[in-house]
KOLFI-956239 format. One record per atom (N, C-alpha, C, O): residue number from 1; x, y, z. Coordinates in steps of 0.001 Angstrom, whole numbers, plus 500000, padded with zeros to 6 digits. Each point is the difference from the previous one (the first is absolute). Layout:
% residues N
> nufi;px;py;pz
> NUM;X;Y;Z
...
This chain:
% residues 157
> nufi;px;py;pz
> 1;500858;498834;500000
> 1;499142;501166;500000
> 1;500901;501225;500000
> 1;500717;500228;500975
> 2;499270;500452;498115
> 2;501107;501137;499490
> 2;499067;501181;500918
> 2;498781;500154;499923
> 3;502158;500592;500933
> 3;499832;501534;500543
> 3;498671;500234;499203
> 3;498836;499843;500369
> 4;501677;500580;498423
> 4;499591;501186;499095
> 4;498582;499670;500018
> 4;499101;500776;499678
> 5;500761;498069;500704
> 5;498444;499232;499314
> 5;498680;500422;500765
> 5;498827;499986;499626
> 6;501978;500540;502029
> 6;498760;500048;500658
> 6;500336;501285;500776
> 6;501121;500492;500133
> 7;497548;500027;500423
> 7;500733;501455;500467
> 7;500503;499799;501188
> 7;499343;499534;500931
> 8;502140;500873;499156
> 8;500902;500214;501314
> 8;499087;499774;501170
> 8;500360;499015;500644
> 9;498934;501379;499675
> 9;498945;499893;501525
> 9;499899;498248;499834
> 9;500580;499185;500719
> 10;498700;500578;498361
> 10;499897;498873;500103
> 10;500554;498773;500342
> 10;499708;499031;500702
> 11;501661;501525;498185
> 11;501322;498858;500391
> 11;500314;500242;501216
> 11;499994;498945;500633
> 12;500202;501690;499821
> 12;500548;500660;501640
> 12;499404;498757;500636
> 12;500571;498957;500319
> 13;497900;501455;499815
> 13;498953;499208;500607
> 13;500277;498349;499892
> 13;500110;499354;501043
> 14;499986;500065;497791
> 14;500021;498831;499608
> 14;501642;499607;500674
> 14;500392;498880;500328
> 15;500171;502081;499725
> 15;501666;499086;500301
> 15;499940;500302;501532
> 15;500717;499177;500569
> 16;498802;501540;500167
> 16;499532;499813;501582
> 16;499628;499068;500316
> 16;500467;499388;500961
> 17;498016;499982;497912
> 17;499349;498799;500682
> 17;501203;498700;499524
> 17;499858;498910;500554
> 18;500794;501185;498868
> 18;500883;498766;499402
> 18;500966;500169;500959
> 18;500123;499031;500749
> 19;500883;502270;499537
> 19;500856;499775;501006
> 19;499685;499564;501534
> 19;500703;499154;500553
> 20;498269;501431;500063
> 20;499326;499642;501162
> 20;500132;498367;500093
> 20;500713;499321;500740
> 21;498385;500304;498290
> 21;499986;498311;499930
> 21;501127;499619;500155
> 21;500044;499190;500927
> 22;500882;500987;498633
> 22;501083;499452;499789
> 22;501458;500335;501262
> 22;501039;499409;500293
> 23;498331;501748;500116
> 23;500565;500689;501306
> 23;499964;498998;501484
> 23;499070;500264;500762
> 24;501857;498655;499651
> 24;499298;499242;501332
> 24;500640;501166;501189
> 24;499456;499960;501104
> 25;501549;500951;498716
> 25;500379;500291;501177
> 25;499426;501608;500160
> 25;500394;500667;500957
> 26;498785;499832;498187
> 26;499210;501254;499937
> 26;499016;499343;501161
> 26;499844;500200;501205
> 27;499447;498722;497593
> 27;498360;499538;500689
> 27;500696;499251;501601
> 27;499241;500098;500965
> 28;501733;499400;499212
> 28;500137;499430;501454
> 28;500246;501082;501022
> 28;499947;499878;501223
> 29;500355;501291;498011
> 29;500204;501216;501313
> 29;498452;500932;500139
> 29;499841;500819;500905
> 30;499090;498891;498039
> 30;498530;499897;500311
> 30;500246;501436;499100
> 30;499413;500895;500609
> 31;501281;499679;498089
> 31;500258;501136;499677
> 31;498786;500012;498872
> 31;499580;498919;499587
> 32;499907;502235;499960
> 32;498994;500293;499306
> 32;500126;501157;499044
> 32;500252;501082;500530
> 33;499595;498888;497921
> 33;499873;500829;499540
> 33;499355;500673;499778
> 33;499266;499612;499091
> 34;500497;501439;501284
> 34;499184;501104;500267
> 34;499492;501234;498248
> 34;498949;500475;499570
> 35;502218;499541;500073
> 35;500561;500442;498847
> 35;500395;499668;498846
> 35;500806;499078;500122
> 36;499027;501226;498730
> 36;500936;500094;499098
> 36;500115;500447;498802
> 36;499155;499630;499185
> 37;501649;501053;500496
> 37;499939;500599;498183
> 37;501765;499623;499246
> 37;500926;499367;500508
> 38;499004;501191;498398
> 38;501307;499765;499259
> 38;500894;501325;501297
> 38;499762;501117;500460
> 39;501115;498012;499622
> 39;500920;501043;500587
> 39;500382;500136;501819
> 39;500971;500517;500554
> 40;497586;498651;500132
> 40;500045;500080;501008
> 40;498553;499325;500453
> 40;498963;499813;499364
> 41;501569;499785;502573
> 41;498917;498621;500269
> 41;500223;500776;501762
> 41;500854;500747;500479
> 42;497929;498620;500047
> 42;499674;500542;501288
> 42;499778;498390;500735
> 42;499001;499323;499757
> 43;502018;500261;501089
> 43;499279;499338;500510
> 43;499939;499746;501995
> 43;500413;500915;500713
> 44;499244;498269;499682
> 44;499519;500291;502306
> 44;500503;498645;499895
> 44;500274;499090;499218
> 45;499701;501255;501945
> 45;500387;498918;500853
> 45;499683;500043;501671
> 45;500229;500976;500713
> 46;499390;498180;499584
> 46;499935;500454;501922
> 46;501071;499129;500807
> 46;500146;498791;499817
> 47;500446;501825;500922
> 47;500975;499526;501464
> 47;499793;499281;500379
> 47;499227;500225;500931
> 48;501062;498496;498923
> 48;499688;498772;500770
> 48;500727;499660;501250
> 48;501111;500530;499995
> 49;498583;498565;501391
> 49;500874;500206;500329
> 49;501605;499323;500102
> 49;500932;500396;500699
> 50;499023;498339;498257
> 50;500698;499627;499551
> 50;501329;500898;498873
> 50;501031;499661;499418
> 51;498091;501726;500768
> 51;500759;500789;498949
> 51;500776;500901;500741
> 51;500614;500923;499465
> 52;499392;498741;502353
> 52;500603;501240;500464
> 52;501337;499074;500453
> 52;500148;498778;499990
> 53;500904;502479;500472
> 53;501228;499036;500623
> 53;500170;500794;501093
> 53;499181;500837;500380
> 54;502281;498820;500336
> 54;500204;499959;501459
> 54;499359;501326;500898
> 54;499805;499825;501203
> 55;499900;501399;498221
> 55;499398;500906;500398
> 55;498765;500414;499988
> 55;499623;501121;500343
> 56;499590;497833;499194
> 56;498929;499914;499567
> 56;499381;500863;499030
> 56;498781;500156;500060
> 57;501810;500350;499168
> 57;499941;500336;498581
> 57;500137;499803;498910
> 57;500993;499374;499629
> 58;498068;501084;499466
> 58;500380;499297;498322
> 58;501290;499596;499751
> 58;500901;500747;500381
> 59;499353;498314;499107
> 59;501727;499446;499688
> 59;500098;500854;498609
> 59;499147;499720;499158
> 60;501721;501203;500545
> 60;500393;500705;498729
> 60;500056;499028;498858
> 60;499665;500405;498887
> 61;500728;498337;501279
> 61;499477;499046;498759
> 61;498756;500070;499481
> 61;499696;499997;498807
> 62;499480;500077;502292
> 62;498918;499813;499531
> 62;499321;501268;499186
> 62;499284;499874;499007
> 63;501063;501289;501577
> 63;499461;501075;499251
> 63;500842;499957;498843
> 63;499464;500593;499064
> 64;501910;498817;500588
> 64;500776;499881;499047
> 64;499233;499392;498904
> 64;499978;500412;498841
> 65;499418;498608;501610
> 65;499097;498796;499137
> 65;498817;500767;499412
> 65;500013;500167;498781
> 66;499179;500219;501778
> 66;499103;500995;499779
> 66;500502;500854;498675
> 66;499635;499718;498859
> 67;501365;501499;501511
> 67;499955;500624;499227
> 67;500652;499260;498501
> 67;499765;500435;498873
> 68;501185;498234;501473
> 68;500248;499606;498726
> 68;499217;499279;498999
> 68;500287;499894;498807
> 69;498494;499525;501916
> 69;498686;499401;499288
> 69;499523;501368;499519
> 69;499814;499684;498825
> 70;499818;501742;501236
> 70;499219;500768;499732
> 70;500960;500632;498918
> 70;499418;500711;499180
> 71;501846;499169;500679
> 71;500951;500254;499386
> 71;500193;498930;498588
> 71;500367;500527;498950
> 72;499481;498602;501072
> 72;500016;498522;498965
> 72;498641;500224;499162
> 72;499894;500191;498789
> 73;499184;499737;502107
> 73;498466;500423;499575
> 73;500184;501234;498729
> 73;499834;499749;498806
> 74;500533;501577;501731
> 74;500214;501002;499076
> 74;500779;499482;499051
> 74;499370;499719;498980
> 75;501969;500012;500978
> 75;500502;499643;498932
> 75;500007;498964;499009
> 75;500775;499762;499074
> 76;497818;499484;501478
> 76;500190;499238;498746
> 76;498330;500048;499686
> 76;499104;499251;499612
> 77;501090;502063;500798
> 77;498056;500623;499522
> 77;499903;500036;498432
> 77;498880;500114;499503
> 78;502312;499788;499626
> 78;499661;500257;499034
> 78;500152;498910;498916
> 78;500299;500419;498882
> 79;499567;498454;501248
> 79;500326;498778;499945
> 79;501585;499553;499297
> 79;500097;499379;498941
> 80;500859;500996;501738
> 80;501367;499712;499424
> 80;500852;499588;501544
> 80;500153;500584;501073
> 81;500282;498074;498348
> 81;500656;499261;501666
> 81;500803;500712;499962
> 81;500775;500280;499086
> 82;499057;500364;502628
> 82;501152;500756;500294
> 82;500728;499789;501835
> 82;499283;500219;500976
> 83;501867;499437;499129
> 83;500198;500083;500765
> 83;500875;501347;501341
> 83;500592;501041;499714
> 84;499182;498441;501489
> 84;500924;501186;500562
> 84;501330;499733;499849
> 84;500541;498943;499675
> 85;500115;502533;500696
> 85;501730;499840;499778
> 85;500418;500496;501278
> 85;501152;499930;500427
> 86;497837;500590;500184
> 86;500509;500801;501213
> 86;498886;500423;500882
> 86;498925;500132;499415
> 87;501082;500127;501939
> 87;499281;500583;500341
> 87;500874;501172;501137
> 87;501155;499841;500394
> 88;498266;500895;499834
> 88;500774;501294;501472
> 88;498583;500287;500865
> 88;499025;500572;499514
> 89;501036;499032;501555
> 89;499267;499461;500909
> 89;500138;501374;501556
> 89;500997;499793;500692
> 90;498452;500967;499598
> 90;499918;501375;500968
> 90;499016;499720;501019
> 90;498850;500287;499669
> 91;501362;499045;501920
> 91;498713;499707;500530
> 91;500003;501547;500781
> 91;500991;500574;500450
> 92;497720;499861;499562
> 92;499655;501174;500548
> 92;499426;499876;501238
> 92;500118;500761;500961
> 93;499288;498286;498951
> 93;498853;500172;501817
> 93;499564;498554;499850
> 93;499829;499355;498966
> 94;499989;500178;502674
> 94;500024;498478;499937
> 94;498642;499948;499777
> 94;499391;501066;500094
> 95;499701;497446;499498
> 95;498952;499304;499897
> 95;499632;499470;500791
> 95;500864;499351;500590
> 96;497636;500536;499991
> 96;500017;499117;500950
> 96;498970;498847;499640
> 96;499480;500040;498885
> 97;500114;498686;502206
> 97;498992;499124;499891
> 97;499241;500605;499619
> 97;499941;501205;500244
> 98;499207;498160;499018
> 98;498649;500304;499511
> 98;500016;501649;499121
> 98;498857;500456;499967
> 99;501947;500255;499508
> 99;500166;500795;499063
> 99;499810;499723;498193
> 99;500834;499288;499442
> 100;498468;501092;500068
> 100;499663;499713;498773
> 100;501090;500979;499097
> 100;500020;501231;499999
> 101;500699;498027;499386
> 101;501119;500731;498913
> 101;499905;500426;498738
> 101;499492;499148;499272
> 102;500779;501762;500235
> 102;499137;499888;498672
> 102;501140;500675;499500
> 102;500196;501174;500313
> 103;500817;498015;498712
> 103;500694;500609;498816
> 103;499768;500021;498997
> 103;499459;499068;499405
> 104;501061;502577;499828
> 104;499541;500359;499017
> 104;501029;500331;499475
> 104;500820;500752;500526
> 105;499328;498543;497937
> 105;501277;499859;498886
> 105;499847;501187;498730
> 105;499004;500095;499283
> 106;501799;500476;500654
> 106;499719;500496;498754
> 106;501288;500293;499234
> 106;501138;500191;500428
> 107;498415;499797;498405
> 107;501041;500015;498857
> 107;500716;501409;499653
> 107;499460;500992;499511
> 108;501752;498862;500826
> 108;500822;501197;500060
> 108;500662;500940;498055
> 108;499965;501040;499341
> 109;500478;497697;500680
> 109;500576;499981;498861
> 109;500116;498806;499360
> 109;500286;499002;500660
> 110;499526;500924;498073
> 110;500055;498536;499129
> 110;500953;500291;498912
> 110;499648;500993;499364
> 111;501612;498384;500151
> 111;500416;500228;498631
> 111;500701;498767;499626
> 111;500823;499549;500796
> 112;498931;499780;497968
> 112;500395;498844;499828
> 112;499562;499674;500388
> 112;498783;500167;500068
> 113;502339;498598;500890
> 113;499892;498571;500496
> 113;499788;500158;501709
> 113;499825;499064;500779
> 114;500261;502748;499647
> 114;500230;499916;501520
> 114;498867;501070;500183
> 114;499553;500831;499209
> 115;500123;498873;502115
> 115;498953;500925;500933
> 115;500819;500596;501161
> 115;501178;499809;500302
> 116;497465;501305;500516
> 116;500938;500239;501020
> 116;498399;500429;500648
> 116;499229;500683;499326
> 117;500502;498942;501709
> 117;498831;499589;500387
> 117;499762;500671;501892
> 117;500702;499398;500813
> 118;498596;501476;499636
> 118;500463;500448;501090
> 118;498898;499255;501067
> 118;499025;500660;499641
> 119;500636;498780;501015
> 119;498929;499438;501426
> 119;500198;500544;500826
> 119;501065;500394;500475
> 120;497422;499767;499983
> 120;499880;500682;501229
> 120;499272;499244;501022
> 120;498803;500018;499714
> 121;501423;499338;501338
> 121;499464;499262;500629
> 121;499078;501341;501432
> 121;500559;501048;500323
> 122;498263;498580;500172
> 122;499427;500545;500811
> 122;499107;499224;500640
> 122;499556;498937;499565
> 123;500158;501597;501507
> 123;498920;499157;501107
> 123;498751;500824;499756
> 123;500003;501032;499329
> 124;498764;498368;501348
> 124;498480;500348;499803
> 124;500213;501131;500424
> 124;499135;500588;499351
> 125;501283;500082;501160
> 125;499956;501383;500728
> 125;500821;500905;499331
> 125;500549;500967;500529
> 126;499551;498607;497951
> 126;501244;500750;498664
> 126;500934;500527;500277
> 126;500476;500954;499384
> 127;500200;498273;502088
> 127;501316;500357;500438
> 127;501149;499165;499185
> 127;499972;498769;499986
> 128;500991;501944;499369
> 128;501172;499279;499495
> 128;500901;499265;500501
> 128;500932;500630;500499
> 129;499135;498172;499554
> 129;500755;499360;500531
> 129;501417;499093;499724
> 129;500700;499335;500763
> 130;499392;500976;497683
> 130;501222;499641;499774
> 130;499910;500525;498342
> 130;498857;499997;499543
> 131;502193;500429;499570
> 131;500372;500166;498161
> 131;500652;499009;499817
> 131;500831;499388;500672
> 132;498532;500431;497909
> 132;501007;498853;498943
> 132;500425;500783;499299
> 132;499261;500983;499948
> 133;501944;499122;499208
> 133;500037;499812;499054
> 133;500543;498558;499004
> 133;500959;499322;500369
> 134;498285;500379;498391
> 134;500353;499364;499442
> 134;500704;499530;498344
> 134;499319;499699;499020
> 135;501646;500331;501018
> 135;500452;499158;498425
> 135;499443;498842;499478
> 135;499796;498892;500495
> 136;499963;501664;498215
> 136;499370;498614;499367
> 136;500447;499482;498630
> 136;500034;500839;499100
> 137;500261;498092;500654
> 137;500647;499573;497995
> 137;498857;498864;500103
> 137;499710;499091;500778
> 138;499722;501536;497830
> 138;499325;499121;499197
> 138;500848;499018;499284
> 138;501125;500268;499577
> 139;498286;498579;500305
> 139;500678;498795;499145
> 139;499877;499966;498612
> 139;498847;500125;499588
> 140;502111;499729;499509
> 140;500187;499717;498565
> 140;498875;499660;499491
> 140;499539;499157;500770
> 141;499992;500952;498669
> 141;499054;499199;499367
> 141;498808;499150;500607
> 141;499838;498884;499505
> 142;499326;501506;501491
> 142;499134;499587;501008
> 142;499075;500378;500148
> 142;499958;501211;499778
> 143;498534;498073;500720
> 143;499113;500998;500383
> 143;499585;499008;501322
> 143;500414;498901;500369
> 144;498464;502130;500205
> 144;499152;499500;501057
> 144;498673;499765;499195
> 144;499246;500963;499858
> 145;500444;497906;499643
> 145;499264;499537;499290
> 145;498684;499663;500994
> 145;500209;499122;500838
> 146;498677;501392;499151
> 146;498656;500257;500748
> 146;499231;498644;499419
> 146;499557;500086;498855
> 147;500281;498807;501788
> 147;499148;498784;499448
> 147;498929;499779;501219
> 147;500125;499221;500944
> 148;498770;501685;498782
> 148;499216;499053;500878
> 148;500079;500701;501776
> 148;499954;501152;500432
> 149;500155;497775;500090
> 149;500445;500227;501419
> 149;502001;499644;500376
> 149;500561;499824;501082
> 150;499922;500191;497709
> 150;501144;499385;499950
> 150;500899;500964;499763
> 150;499467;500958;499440
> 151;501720;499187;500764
> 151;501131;500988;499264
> 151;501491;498943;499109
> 151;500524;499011;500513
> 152;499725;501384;498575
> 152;501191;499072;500100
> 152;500458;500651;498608
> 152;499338;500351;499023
> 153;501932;499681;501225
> 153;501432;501024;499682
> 153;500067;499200;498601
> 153;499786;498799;500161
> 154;500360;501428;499046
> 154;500096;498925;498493
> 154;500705;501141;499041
> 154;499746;501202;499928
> 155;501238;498002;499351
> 155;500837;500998;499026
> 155;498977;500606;499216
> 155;498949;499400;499774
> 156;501390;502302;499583
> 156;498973;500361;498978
> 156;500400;499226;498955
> 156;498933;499541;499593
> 157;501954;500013;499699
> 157;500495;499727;498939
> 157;499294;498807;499358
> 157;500374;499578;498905
């Protein structure tokens, strides 16, 4: 299914529901997409308390995880497999149990084969609690091919 064929919203849409499926460690941290268009994806998460560590606060992995699912989501909103190259990770204010997270990805810059993608992670109370930024390279010749309830990476060629 070629980009061009369907309007951008759509594909966005269709490669969410294919990546999700295909996502076990998004859906095992109970994360939800909230969002999504070409360019950028919104997605929550809540504090479990399996998600806090010795201080009883969010473990920065975890908001790490967060913002890099909402980050993956955006960049491969436009159906071309793309992976990260980097991320730079700023925690601002801790998380606690039962806090609902909600990062929001958006597309900075695109040229070629690379992105540069900025997240903003926040709690229900639209307090900031930690920035991403992220690098991204698309793969040679690849797409995120939308089948169904399915996703799967298949050469264009």
């Amino acid at each position: 299914m070629a980009e061009g064929s369907l309007d951008p919203q759509r594909v966005a849409d269709a490669v969410a529901v294919g990546m999700l499926a295909d996502d076990r460690a998004s859906r095992a941290l109970g994360m939800q997409v909230t969002a999504i268009g070409p360019g950028s994806a919104t997605l929550t998460m809540t504090v479990r308390d399996d998600m806090l560590n010795g201080f009883e606060i969010c473990h920065g992995g975890f908001m790490t995880l967060l913002a890099d699912s909402a980050f993956a989501f955006a960049c491969n909103s436009r159906n071309a497999l793309t992976v990260a190259a980097g991320l730079d990770v700023e925690f601002i204010a801790p998380a606690h149990r039962g806090d609902v997270l909600t990062a929001r990805a958006s597309e900075v810059h695109l040229a070629g084969r690379n992105g540069l993608y900025d997240i903003e992670v926040t709690n229900q109370r639209g307090e900031r609690v930690a920035m991403v930024r992220g690098r991204s390279h698309r793969m040679k010749d690849r797409e995120v091919v939308p089948l169904g309830d399915a996703c799967f990476a298949l050469p264009t060629k």
